[in-house]
Residue, then its C-alpha position, 0 to 999 in steps of 0.5 A: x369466118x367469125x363466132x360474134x358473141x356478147x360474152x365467153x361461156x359454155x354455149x359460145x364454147x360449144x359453138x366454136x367447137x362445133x364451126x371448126x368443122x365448117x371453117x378450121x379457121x374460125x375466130x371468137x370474138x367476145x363482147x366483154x372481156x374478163x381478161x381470161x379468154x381461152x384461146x381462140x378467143x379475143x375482145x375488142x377490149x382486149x385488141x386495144x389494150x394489146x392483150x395477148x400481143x407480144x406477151x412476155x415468157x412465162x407471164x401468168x395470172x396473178x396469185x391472189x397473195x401477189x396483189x400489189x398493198x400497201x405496207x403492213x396490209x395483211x392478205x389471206x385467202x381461202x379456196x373460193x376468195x381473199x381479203x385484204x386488211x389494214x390490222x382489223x379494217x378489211x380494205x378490200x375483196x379479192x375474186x378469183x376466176x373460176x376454177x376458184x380452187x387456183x386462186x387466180x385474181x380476176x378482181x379486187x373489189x376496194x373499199x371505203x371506211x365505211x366499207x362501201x366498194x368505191x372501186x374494182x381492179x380488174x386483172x388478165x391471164x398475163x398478170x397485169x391490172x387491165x382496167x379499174x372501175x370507179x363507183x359513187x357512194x351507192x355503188x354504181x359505176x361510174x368509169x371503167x378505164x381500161x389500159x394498155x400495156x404501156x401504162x396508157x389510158x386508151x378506153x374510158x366507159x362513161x355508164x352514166x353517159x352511156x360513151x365510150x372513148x377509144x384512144x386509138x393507138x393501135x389502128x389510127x395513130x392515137x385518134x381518139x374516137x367516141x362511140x354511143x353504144x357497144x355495138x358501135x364500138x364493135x362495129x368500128x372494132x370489126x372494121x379494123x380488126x383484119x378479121x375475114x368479115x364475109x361470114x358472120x355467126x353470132x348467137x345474140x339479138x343484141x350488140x352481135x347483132x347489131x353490129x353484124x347488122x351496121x356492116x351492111x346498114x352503114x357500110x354497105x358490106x355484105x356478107x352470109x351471116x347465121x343467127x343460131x339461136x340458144x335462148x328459148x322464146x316466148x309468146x311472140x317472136x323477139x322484135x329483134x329476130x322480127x326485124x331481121x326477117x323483115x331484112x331478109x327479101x331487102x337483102x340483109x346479111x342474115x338469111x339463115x337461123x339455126x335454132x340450137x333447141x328443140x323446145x324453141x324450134x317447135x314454138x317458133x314453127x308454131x309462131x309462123x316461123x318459116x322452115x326456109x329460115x329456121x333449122x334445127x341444129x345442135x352442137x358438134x361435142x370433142x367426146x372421149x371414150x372412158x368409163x372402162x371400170x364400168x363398177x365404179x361409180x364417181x360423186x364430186x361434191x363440196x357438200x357433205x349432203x348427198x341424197x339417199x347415199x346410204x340406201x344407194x351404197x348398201x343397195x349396190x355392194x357390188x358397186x365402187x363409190x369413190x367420192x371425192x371433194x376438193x375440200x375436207x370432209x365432215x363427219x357426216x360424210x366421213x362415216x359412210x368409210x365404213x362401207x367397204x365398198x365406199x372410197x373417200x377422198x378429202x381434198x382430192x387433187x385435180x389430176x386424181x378427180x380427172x382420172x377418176x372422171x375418165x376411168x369411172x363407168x356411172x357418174x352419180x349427180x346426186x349431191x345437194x349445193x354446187x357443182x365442182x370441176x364440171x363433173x357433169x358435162x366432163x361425164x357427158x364428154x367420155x360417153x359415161x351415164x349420168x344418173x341423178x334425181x329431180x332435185x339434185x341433177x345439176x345439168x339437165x341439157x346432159x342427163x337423158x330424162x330417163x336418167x332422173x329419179x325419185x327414189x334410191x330403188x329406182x336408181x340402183x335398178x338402173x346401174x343394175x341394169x346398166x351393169x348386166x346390159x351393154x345395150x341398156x348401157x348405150x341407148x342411156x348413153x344415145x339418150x344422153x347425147x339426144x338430150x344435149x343435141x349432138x350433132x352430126x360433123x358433116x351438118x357443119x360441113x355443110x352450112x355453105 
């Protein structure tokens, strides 16, 4: 069995996770290709250019000071990205892959004299530069040629064109082929992958799908496929997902469609769909207990902007706030040390915040900008309440609704009551779980 998906992200995550239990076998296979999919995971992409294939001991991503330039350049860098320059002139841009704070490169964006990127390097886990892009003056891509690791040419995406030109070396003895879509390049890919293709999952109306599709359209493979739907829907069903229901009585490979969202399922019932095909189905979540030090309360921010932190720190003496950043602090931030109940940590260190995330007993999404070191769902994962305010909350698909606030006194009611109450503490936390669609192992288990 498979997991066929556009691209590698938190849903498609949770979605292998979750057909483990059906299948402890299960393959991802991801459309694009970073060059830094998990294990688990594999591209088409990356199967042409041998990534992950007989890779040497101990080869890992390239650092951002270890990008090849030339003589005399200078390289510098900062938590979130890099830069190369010739004395003044910036020559190029360096981007990390997430989490940024490792500086690992994921592409080198190189530019003209004019400073205009004129062409991107894309780099792998192993280290090395897997494919460049070139562009035309306006920016647009023009080709994407990917390589191998013998140096070869074996992919050329031709944007303009919309071909894409495989130098097959690995199936076919370096017969060159050309392909006038993505989902034909996969298709062809899944036919010669060795992968089992008699059950197919994908989560996408587009290239999965029509590549899951020309199995039986032009091959005449069939197979017990699962759509499971993660978008929402609009006011009328997608013609894609329209097509294939009328596939259905002509005996297509998908038969089944497991909705992962209570607000589409309803829509979907309410446009016709048929309870024989749609199900509602959530996600199989790997939780771990923590939250012991139920006093202890954990913020993650970059920001010096936290909301209400001062009424909600006086409010809660009983209560320990440990706030940590990945960063320095400013003076905003640094005065609130004077609480004795306040825990400051600049530039805390990854092992420090994953300890505080496990033992801290209330995660408080209450900081304005970004998110760092996915507090929210790490939070969620060890059954810990997480409580924030409408205009902070960062992930509401892992915050129950009874957990977002408009005020300080309404949240240092609730930790109160979290404090005194382990009922309280736990339906908050069924809440959560609600919310986030977890589900049960043996839905899984059960799927054929």
């Amino acid at each position: 069995m498979i997991l066929l998906t556009d691209e590698y992200n938190t849903q498609a995550e949770l979605l292998l996770h979750s057909l483990t239990f059906a299948d402890p076998g299960v393959r991802g296979v991801s459309i694009a290709y970073n060059g830094y999919l998990p294990d688990g995971f594999t591209s088409p992409y990356a199967f042409y250019i041998g990534d992950g294939i007989d890779e040497a001991e101990g080869a890992a991503p390239l650092f951002f000071n270890e990008v090849p330039i030339p003589p005399y350049w200078q390289l510098s860098g900062t938590g979130t990205s890099g830069e190369i320059r010739d004395y003044e002139k910036l020559r190029a841009r360096i981007f990390y892959q997430e989490p940024f704070y490792l500086r690992r490169v994921r592409v080198v964006d190189w530019l003209d004299d004019e400073g205009k990127v004129r062409s991107c390097d894309d780099y792998n886990r192993y280290g090395r530069r897997m494919a460049r892009v070139i562009m035309d003056g306006d920016g647009h891509n023009i080709l994407k040629i990917w390589t191998d690791k013998k140096g070869r040419d074996v992919i050329y995406e031709n944007y303009p064109a919309g071909e894409i030109v495989l130098t097959d070396y690995v199936t076919d003895g370096g017969a060159q082929h050309v392909f006038h879509s993505l989902w034909e390049f996969t298709l062809y890919y899944l036919l010669r992958s060795g992968l089992d293709l008699s059950r197919i999952c994908y989560n996408s109306l587009s290239n999965p799908f029509f590549a899951e599709r020309g199995l039986w359209t032009e091959h005449g493979i069939r197979g017990d496929d699962i759509l499971f739907w993660q978008e929402s829907v609009g006011d009328e069903l997608p013609g894609n997902m329209k097509l294939l229901l009328e596939e259905i009585p002509k005996g297509g490979r998908t038969q089944r469609i497991m909705v992962q969202s209570h607000a589409a399922f309803e829509k979907i019932l309410s446009l016709g769909g048929s309870r024989d095909v749609f199900s509602l189905l959530g996600y199989v979540y790997p939780f771990e207990e923590g939250g012991e030090n139920r006093k202890a309360a954990l913020i993650l921010t970059n920001s010096d902007r936290i909301e209400q932190l001062g009424a909600i720190v006086e409010a809660l003496p009983e209560v320990t706030f440990h706030i940590g950043a990945l960063t320095e602090m400013s003076d905003r931030l640094m005065v609130f040390s004077r609480y004795p109940n306040v825990d400051l940590q600049p530039n805390i260190t990854i092992p420090a915040a994953e300890k505080l995330q496990r033992s801290c007993g209330i995660y408080l999404d209450i900081n304005h900008g970004g998110e760092i070191l996915d507090a929210v769902r790490t939070a969620f994962l060890h059954r810990i309440p997480v409580l924030g305010f409408e205009n902070t909350v960062h992930q509401k698909n892992f915050t129950a609704p009874e957990a977002i606030f408009h005020s300080p006194d309404e949240l240092a009611g609730c930790v109160r009551l979290l404090l005194r109450d382990m009922t309280q503490r736990a339906e908050l936390i069924r809440q959560q779980e609600v919310q986030a669609m977890a589900e049960d192992p043996e839905r899984y288990r059960n799927l054929w």
